[in-house]
N, C-alpha and C positions, 0 to 999 in steps of 0.2 A: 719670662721667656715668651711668652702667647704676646705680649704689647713690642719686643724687639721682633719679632718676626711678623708680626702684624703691619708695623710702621716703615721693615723693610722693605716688603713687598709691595705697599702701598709706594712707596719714595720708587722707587724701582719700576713700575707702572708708569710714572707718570714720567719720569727721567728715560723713558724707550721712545715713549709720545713725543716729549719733547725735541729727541734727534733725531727722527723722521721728519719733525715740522723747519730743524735749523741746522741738521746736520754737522753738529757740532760736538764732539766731545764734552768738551770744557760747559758748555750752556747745560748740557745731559747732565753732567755730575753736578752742576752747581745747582741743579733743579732736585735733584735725588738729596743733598742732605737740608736741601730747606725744608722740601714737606716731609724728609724721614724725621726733621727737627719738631714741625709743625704737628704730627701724629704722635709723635711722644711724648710732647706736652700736652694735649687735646686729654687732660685727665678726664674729662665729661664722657665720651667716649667708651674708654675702656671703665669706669663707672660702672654704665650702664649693663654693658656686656659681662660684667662681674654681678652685678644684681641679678641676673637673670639667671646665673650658675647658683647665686644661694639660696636663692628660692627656691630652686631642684630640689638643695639639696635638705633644707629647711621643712620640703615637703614630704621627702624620707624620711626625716627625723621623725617627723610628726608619724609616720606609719608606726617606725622602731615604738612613739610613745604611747599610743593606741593599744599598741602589742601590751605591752608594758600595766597596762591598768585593768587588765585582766588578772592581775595576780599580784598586786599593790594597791597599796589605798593612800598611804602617803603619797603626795606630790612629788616633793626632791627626791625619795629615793627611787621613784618610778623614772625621773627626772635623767638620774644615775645612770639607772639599769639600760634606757634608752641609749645614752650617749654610750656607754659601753659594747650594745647591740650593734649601735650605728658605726662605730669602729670596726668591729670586728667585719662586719659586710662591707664598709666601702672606706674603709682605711682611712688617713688623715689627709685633710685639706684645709682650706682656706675655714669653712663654716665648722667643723671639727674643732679646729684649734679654740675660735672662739669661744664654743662650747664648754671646752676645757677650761680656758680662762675663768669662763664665768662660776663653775665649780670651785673653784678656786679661790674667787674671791665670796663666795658663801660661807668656804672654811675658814677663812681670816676674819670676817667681817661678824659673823653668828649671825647675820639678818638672813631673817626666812624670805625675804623678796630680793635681797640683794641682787645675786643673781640673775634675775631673769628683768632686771631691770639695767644691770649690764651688759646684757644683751641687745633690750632695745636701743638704751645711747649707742653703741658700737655702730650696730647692723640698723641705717637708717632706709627700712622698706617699709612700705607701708603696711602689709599684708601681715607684718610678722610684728610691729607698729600694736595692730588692731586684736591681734592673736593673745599679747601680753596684758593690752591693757584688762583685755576681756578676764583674764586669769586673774589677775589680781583683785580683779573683782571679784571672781568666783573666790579666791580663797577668803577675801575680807568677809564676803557675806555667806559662806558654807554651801555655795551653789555646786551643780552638780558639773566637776570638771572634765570628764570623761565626754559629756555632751560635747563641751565648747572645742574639748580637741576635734571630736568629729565632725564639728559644723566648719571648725577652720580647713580639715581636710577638705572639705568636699568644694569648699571654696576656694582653695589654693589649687586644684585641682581642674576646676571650672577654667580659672584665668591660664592656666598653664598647657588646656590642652586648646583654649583660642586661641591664644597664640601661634601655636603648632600648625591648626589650621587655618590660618591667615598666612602664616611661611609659605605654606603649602599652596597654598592658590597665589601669593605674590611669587614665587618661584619661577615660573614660567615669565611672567613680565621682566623680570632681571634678567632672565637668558636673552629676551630679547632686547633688554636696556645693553647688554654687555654684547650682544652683536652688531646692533647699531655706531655702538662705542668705537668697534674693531675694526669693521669694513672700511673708514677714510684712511686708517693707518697702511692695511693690509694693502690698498690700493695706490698708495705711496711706495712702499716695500715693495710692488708687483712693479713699479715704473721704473724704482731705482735700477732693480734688478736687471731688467729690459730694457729700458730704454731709459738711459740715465742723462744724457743729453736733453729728453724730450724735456725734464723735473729743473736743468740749471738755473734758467730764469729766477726760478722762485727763491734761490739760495747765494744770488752773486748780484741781484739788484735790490734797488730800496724799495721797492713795489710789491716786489717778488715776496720779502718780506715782510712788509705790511699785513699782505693778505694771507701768509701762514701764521702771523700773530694772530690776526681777529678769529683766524680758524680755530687755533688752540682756545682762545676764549670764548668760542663759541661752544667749544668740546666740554670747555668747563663747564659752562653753562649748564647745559643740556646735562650732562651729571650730575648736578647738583637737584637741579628740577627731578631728575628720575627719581634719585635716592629717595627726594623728600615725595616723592608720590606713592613708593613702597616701603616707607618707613609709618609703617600704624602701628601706633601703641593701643595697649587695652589700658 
């Protein structure tokens, strides 16, 4: 649902842009299902954006498990008790299910690592990558696992609230990336609306059009430069 209504709005944006620039219908629609096409194949994209919810959610788990080894000493059934916790507080999703899965295939398979080895092929993040290998080490060599849950928390934690604060101070440059963006449209809209005569040039000759093409690709342009100047990863 989040990737259909994502790609709408996205196609729908640029398909408004577009018939302000050519005043055309038909060029507006045919622009609306190319890049509504374009964003819903862009699997990289919504990837990314789904990595970043299971990490959230991967980093609750990890609290429920914490909880959990206060009054366990076995791993999987602390493992259990966790995923049963983490249900009850924040119901089933995307990382949930997995979870389940991966219990699942513990009980078919009788391997004591199974599981959480199925987790990492699945869920390919780093964080949660490093969280596992780390375990399996602890259980092969009788290390202490209670430690390495809290050392991943505090490190999942670390990356998850820079994040937050990098939003947080790129946020104001996007409003201003998305004003900048606004203002030649609005300023089109304010002529048509007024003085729509003064705008025909630009839409009834070959010049007129030229120089609302390079406009629109200069628009692109300029969005693309923005995005990638407030797109920081950690």
């Amino acid at each position: 649902m989040y990737r259909l209504k994502n790609s709408i709005t996205y196609g729908a944006i640029y398909s408004i842009a577009t018939y302000f620039l050519y005043k055309s219908y038909l060029v507006s629609i045919l622009i609306f299902f190319i890049l509504f096409t374009i964003r819903m194949l862009n699997k990289s994209y919504f990837i990314k954006e789904e990595k970043k919810k299971i990490l959230l959610d991967f980093y609750d788990f990890l609290i429920c498990l914490t909880y959990q080894f206060n009054y366990v000493s076995n791993y999987y059934n602390g493992f259990k008790q966790a995923y049963n916790d983490y249900i009850k507080i924040y119901g089933e999703n995307t990382f949930s299910i997995i979870l389940k899965q991966a219990i699942n295939v513990k009980v078919i398979s009788q391997d004591e690592k199974s599981y959480l080895i199925y987790i990492k092929d699945t869920i390919n993040i780093e964080e949660i990558s490093d969280f596992i290998n780390s375990t399996l080490i602890c259980l092969s060599m009788g290390n202490d696992i209670s430690n390495n849950i809290k050392n991943s928390v505090l490190i999942i934690k670390e990356k998850i609230e820079t994040e937050q604060n990098i939003e947080i101070l790129v946020t104001q440059k996007k409003t201003e990336q998305l004003i900048v963006s606004i203002i030649p449209f609005v300023i089109i809209a304010i002529f048509s609306l007024t003085a729509s005569d003064y705008l025909n040039v630009m839409y009834t000759t070959l010049i007129g059009k030229l120089v609302m093409t390079v406009a629109g690709i200069l628009f692109i342009i300029q969005k693309m430069i923005g995005d990638k100047i407030v797109n920081i990863e950690v």
